[in-house]
C-alpha positions in Angstrom: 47.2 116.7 112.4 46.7 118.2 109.0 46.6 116.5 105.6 48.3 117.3 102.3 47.0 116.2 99.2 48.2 112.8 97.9 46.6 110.2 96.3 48.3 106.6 98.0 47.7 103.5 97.0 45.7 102.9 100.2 44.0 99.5 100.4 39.9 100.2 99.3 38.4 98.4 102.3 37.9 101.0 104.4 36.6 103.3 101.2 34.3 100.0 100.9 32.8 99.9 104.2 32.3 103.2 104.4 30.1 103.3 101.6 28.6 99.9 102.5 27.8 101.9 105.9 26.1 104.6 103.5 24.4 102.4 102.0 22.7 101.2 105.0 21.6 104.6 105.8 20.4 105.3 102.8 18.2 102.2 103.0 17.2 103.6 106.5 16.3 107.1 105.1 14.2 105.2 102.2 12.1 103.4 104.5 12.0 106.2 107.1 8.4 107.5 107.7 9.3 111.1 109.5 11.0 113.7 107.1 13.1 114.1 110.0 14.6 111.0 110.1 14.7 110.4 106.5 16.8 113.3 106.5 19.1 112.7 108.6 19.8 109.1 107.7 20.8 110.8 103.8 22.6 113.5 105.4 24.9 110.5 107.3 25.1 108.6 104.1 26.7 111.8 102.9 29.1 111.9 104.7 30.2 108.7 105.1 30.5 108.7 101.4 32.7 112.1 102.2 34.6 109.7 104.7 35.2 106.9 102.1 37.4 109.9 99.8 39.3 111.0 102.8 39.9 107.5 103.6 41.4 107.0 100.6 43.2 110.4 99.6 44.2 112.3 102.7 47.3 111.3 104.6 47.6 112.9 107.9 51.0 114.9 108.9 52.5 115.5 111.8 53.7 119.0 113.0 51.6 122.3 114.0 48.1 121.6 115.5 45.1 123.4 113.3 41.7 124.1 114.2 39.5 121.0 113.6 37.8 120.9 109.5 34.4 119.3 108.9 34.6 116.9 106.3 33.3 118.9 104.1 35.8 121.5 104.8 38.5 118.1 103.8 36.9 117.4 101.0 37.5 120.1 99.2 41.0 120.1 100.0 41.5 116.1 98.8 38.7 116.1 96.2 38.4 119.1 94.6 36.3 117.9 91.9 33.5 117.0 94.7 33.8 120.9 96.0 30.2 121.5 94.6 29.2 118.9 96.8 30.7 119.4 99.8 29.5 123.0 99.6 25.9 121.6 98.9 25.9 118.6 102.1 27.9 121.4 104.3 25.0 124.3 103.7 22.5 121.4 104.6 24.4 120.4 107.7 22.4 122.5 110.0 19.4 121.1 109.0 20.4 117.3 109.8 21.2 118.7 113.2 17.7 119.9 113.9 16.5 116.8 112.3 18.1 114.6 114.6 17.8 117.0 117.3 13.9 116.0 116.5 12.6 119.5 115.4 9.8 117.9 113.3 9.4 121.2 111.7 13.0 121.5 110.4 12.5 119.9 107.2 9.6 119.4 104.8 8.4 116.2 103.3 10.4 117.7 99.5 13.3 118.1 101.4 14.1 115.1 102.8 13.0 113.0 99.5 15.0 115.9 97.6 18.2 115.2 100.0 17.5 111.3 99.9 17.9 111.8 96.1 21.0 113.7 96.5 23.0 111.7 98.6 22.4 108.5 97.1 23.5 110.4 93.6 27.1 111.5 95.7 27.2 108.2 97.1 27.0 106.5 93.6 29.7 109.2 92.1 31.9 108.4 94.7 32.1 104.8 94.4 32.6 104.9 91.0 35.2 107.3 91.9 37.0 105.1 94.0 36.1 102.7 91.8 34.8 100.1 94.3 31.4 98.5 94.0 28.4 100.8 94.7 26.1 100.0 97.6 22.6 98.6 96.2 20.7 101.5 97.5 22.8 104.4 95.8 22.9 102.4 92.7 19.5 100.9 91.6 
């Protein structure tokens, strides 16, 4: 499957519980006391906020099979005003792997606030985006 650009009038639910799912890991990352996990959980909220646009905008095709994107890769391509920040969560998407690999050295204490910052600031632009309410942890 592939996706072309199109912007349906797709019901928001999904979009919503996606971002209500980010929410929840942003509210893990908050009260997570390892820079580790505290990254990772912001990375995941990320990217199910990246999730919540694709849910909404892509439409999938049928005909010639492609190589398999990364969300980020799709965001771009649906959501081109977000390409800063898929290019921003995609660089970092190494380090959440070490991080949940456990590498306790992969990210510093600044990082993972830094990125905790980051991702609830995407998740927030997003929902407003969509314009569907904004998890309590993205928006305070």
């Amino acid at each position: 499957m592939s996706l072309v650009i199109e912007h349906p009038a797709a019901p928001r639910s999904g979009a919503q519980e996606l971002l209500n799912a980010a929410g929840h890991c942003l509210n893990a990352a908050n009260v997570a006391t390892r820079p580790v996990d505290r990254y990772a959980a912001a990375h995941l909220a990320a990217l199910r906020g990246a999730a919540a646009v694709l849910a909404v905008r892509a439409q999938p095709v049928t005909g010639k099979r492609r190589r398999p994107r990364s969300a980020w890769e799709l965001l771009v391509v649906v959501a081109p005003e977000l390409s800063e920040w898929a290019a921003f969560f995609a660089a970092n998407a190494g380090k959440r792997a070490a991080a949940e690999a456990g590498l306790t050295r992969a990210v510093t204490a600044r990082e993972a606030d830094d990125l905790l910052r980051d991702a609830a600031t995407f998740v927030a632009l997003v929902a407003a985006m969509l314009d569907v309410p904004c998890p309590q942890a993205a928006c305070v």
